[in-house]
GUKOL-417446 format. One record per residue (C-alpha): x negated, y, z negated; residue in one letter; residue number from 1. Coordinates in steps of 0.5 Angstrom, whole numbers. Each point is the difference from the previous one (the first is absolute). Example, Ala and Ser with C-alpha at 12.3 -4.5 7.8 and 13.67 -1.06 7.14 Angstrom:
<recs>
<rec><px>-25</px><py>-9</py><pz>-16</pz><type>A</type><seq>1</seq></rec>
<rec><px>-2</px><py>7</py><pz>2</pz><type>S</type><seq>2</seq></rec>
</recs>
This chain:
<recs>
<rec><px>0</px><py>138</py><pz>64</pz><type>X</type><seq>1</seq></rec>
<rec><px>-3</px><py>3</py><pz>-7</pz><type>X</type><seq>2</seq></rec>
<rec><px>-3</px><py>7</py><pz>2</pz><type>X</type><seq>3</seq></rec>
<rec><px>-2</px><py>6</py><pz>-3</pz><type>X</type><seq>4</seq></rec>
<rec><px>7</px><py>3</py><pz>-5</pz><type>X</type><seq>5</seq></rec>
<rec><px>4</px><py>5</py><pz>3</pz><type>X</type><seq>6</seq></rec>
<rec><px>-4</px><py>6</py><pz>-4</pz><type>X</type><seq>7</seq></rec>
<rec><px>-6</px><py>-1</py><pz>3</pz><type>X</type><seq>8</seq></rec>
<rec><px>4</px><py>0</py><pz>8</pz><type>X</type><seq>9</seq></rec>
<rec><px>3</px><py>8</py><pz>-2</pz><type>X</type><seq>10</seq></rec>
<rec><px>-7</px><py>1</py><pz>-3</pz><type>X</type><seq>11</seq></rec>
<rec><px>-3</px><py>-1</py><pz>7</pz><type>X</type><seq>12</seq></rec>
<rec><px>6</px><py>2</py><pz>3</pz><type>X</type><seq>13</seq></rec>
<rec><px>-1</px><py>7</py><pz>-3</pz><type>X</type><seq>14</seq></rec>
<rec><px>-7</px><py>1</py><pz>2</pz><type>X</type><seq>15</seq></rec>
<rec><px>1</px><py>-4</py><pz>7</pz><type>X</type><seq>16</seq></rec>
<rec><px>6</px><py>7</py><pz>2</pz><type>X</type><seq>17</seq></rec>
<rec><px>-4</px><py>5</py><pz>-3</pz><type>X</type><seq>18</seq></rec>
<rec><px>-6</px><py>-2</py><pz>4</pz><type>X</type><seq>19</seq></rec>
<rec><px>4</px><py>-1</py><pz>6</pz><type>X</type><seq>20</seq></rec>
<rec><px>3</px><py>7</py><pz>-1</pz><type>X</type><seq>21</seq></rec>
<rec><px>-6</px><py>5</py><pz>-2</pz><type>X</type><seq>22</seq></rec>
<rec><px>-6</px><py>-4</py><pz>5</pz><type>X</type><seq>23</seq></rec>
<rec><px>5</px><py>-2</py><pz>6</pz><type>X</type><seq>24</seq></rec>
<rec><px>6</px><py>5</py><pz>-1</pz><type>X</type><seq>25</seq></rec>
<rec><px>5</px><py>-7</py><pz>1</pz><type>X</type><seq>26</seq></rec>
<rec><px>6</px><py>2</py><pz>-3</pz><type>X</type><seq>27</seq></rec>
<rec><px>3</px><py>-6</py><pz>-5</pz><type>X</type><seq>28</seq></rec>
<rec><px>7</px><py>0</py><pz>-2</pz><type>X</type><seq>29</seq></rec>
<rec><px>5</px><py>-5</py><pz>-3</pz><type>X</type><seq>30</seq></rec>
<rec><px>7</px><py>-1</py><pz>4</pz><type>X</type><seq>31</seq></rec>
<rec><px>5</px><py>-5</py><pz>1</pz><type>X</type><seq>32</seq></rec>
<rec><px>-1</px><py>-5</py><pz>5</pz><type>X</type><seq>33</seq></rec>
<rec><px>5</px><py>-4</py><pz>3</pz><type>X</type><seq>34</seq></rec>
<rec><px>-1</px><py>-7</py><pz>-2</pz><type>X</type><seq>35</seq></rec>
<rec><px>-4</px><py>-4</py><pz>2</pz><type>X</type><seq>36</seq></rec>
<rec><px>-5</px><py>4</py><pz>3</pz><type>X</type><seq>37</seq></rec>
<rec><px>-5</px><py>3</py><pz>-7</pz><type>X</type><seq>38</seq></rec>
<rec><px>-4</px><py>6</py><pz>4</pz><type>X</type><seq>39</seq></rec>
<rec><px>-1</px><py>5</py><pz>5</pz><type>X</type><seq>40</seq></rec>
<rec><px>-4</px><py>4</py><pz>3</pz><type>X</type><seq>41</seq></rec>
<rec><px>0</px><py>6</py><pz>6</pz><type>X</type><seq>42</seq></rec>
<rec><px>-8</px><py>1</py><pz>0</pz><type>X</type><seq>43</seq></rec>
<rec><px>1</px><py>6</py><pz>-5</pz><type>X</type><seq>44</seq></rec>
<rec><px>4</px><py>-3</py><pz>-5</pz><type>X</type><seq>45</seq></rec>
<rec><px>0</px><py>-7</py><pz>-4</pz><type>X</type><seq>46</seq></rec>
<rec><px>7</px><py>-1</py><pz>-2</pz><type>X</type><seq>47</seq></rec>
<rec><px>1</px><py>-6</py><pz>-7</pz><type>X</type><seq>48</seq></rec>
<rec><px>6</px><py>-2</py><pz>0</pz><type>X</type><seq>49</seq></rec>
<rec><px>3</px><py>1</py><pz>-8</pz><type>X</type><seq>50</seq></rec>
<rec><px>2</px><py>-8</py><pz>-1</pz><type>X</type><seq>51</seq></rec>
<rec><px>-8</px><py>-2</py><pz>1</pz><type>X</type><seq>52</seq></rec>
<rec><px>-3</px><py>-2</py><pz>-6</pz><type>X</type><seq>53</seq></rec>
<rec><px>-7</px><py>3</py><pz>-2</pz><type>X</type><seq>54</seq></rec>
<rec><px>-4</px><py>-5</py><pz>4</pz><type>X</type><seq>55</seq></rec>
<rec><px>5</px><py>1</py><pz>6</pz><type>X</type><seq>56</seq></rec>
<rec><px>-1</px><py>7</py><pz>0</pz><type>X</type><seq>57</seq></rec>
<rec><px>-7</px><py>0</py><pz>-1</pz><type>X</type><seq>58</seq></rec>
<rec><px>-1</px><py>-6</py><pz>6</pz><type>X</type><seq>59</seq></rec>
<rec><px>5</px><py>5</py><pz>4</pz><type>X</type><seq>60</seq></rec>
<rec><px>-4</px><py>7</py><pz>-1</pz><type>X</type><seq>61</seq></rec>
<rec><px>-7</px><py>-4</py><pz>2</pz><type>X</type><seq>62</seq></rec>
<rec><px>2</px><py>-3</py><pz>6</pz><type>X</type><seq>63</seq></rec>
<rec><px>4</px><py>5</py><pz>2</pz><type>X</type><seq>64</seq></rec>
<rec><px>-6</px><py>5</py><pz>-1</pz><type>X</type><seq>65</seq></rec>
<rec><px>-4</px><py>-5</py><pz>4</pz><type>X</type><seq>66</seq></rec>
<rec><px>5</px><py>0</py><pz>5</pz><type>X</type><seq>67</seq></rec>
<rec><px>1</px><py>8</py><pz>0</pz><type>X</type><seq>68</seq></rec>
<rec><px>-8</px><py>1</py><pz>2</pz><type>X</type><seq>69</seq></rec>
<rec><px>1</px><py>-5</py><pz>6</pz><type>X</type><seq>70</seq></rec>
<rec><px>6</px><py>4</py><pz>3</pz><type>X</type><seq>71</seq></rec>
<rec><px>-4</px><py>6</py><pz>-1</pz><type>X</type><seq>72</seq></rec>
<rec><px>-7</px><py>-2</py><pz>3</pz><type>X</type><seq>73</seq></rec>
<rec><px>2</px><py>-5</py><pz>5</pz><type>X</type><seq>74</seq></rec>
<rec><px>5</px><py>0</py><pz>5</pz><type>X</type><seq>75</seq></rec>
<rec><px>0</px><py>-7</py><pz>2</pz><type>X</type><seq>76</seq></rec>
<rec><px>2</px><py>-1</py><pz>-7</pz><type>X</type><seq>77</seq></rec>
<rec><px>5</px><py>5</py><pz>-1</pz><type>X</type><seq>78</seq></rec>
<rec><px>4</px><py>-3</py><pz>6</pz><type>X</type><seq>79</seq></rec>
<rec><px>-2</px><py>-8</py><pz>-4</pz><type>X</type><seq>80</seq></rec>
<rec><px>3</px><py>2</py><pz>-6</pz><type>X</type><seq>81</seq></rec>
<rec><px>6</px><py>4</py><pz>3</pz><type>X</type><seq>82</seq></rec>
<rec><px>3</px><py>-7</py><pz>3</pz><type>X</type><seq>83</seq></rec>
<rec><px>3</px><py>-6</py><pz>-2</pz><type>X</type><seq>84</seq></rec>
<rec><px>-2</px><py>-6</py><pz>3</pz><type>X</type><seq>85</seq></rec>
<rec><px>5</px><py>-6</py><pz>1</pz><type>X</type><seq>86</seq></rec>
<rec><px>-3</px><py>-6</py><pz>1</pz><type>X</type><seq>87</seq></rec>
<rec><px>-7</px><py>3</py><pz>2</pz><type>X</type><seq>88</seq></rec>
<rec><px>-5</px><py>-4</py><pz>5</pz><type>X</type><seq>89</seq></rec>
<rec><px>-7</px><py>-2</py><pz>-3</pz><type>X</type><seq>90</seq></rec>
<rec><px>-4</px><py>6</py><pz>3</pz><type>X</type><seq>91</seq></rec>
<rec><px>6</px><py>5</py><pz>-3</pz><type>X</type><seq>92</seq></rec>
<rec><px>0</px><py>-5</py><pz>-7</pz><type>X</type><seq>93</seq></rec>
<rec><px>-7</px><py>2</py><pz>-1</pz><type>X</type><seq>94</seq></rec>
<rec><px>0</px><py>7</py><pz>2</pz><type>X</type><seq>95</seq></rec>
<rec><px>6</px><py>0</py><pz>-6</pz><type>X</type><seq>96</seq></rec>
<rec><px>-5</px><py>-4</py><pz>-4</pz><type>X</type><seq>97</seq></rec>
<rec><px>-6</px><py>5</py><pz>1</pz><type>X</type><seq>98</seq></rec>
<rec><px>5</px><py>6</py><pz>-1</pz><type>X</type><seq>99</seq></rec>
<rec><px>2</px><py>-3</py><pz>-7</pz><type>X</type><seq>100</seq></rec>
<rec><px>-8</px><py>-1</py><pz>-2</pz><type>X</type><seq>101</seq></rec>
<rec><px>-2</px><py>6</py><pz>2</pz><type>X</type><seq>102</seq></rec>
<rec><px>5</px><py>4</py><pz>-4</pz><type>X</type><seq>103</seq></rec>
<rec><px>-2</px><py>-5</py><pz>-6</pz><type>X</type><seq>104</seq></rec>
<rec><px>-7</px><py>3</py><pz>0</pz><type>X</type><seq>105</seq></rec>
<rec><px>2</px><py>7</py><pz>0</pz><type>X</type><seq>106</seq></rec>
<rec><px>4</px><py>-2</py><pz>-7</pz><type>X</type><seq>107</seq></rec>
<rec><px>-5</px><py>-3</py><pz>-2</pz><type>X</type><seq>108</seq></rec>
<rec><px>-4</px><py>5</py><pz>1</pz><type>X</type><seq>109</seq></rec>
<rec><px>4</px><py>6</py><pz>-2</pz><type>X</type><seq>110</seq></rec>
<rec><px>2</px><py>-4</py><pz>-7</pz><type>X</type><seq>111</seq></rec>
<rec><px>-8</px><py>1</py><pz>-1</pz><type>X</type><seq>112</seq></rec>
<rec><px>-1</px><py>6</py><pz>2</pz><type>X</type><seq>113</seq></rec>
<rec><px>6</px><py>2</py><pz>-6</pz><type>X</type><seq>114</seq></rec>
<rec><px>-4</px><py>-4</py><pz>-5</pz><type>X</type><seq>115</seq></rec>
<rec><px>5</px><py>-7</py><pz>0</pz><type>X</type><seq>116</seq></rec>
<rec><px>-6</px><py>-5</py><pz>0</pz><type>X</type><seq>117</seq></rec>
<rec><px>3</px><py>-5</py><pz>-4</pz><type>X</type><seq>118</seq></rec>
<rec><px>6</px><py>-2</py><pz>5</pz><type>X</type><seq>119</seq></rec>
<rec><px>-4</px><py>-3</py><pz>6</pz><type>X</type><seq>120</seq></rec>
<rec><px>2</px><py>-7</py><pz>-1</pz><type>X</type><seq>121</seq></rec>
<rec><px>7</px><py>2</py><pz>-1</pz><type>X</type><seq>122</seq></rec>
<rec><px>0</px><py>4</py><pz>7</pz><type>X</type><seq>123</seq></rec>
<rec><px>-4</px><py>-5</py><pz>4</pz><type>X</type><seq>124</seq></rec>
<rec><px>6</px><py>-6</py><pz>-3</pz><type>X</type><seq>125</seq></rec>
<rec><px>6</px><py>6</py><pz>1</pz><type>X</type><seq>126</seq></rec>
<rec><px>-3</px><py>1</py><pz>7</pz><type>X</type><seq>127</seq></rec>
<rec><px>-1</px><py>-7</py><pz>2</pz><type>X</type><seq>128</seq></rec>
<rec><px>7</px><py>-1</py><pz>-2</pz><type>X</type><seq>129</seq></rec>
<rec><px>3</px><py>6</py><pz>4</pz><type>X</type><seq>130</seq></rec>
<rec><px>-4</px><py>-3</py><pz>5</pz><type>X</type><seq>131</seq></rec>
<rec><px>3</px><py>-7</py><pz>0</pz><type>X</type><seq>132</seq></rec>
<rec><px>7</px><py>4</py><pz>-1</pz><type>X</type><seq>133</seq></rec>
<rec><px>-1</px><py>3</py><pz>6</pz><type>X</type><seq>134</seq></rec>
<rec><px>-2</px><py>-6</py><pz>5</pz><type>X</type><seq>135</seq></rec>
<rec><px>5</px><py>-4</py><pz>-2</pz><type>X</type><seq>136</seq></rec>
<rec><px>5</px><py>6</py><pz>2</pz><type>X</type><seq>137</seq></rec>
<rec><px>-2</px><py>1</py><pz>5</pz><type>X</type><seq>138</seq></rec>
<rec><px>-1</px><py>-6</py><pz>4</pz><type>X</type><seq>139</seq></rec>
<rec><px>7</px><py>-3</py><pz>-4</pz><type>X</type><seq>140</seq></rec>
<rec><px>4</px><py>6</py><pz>0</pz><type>X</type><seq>141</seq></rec>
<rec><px>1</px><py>-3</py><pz>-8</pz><type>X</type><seq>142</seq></rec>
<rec><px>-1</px><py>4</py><pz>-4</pz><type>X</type><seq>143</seq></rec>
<rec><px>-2</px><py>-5</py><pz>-6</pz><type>X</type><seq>144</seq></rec>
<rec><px>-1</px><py>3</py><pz>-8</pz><type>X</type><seq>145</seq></rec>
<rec><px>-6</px><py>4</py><pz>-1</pz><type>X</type><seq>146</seq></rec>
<rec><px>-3</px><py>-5</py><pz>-6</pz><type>X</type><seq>147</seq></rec>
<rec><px>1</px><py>-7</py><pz>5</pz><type>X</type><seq>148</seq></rec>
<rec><px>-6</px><py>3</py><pz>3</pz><type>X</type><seq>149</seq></rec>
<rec><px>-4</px><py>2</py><pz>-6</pz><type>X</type><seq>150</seq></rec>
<rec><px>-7</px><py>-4</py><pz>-1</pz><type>X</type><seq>151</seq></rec>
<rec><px>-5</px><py>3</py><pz>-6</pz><type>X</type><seq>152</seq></rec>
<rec><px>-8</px><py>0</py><pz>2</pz><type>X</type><seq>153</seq></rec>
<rec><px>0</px><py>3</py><pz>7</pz><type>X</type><seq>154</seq></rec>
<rec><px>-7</px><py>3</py><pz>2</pz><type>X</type><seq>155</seq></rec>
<rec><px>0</px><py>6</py><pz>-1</pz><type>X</type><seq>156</seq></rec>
<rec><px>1</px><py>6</py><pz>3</pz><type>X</type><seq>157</seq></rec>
<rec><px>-7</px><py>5</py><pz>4</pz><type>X</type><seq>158</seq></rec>
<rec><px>2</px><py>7</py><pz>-1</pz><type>X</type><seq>159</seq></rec>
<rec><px>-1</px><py>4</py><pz>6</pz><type>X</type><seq>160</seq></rec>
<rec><px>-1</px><py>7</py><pz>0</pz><type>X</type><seq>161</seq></rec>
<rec><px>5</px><py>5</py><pz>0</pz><type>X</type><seq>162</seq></rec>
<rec><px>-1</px><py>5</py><pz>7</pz><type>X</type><seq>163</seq></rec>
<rec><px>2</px><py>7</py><pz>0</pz><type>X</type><seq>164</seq></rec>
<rec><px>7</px><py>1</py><pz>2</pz><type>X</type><seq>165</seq></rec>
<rec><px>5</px><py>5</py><pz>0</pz><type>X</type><seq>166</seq></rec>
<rec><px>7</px><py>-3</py><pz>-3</pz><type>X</type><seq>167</seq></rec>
<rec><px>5</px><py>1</py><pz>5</pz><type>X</type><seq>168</seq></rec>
<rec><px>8</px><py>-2</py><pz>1</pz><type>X</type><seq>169</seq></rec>
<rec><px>1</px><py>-5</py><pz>6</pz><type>X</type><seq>170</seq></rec>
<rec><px>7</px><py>-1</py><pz>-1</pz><type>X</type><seq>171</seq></rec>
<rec><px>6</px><py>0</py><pz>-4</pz><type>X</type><seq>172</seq></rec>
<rec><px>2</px><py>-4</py><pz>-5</pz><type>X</type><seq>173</seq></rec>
<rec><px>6</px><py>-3</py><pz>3</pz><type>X</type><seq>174</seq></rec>
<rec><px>-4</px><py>-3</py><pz>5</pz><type>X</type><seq>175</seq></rec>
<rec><px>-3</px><py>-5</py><pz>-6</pz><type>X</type><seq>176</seq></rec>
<rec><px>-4</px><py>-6</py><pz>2</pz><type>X</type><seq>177</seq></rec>
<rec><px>-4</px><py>-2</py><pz>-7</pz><type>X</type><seq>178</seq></rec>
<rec><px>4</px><py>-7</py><pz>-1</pz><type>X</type><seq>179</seq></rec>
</recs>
């Protein structure tokens, strides 16, 4: 799974919580994270576990913004992303899936917006694996190494434009749910 190197991934990763910070006000910090969960977030703060690798973090950072703009503008999502499912029925599976791909488009559009252009695919591969992480979780309860479910020259990902909103902290950090 060659990609870019690590420098290139703290770059982009300097830019990504810089952005994040001055244009939405959404706190980034590095935390210890209990194993084997990597990130957290509140809805106002992301957290990045300290043992994630440059690539690790700056998925997380992404992923976590994209999912901090849903819980502050969309309460069905909120309440989506604040469960964990266990062996969800189609209808609930599908909702999940929207919820992810929905998140993926607001990192895509929030690594534009701090001028990371040169990452698309990178995210589109990270993304679907995340994806795929997450469904055979769900549905087996297994929770399998993260690579087995890497595939390289997924489609990319739209980005899909940020709404206004105001960062606010729906819940405490011992109520973790990011798996």
């Amino acid at each position: 799974m060659a990609g870019p190197a690590d420098a290139e991934f703290v770059a982009a990763m300097d830019a990504v919580v810089r952005h994040l910070t001055g244009r939405y006000d959404v706190l980034v910090d590095d935390v210890p994270i209990e194993p084997p969960a990597k990130g957290d977030l509140d809805g106002r703060r992301i957290l990045v576990g300290t043992g994630a690798t440059p690539a690790e973090r700056l998925f997380l950072v992404a992923h976590l913004f994209g999912h901090t703009v849903q819980w502050n503008t969309c309460a069905h999502s909120r309440r989506l992303g604040m469960t964990r499912p266990v062996k969800p029925d189609e209808p609930q599976l599908a909702a999940l899936e929207a919820y992810e791909r929905e998140a993926c488009r607001y990192s895509q559009q929030a690594l534009h917006e701090a001028g990371v252009c040169d990452l698309d695919q990178w995210l589109a591969d990270y993304s679907a694996c995340d994806l795929a992480f997450l469904r055979h979780l769900y549905l087996t309860g297994e929770r399998r190494p993260f690579r087995d479910f890497w595939q390289g020259g997924r489609p990319l990902i739209e980005p899909l434009p940020i709404p206004a909103f105001t960062p606010r902290r729906w819940r405490r950090r011992d109520q973790a749910i990011v798996l």
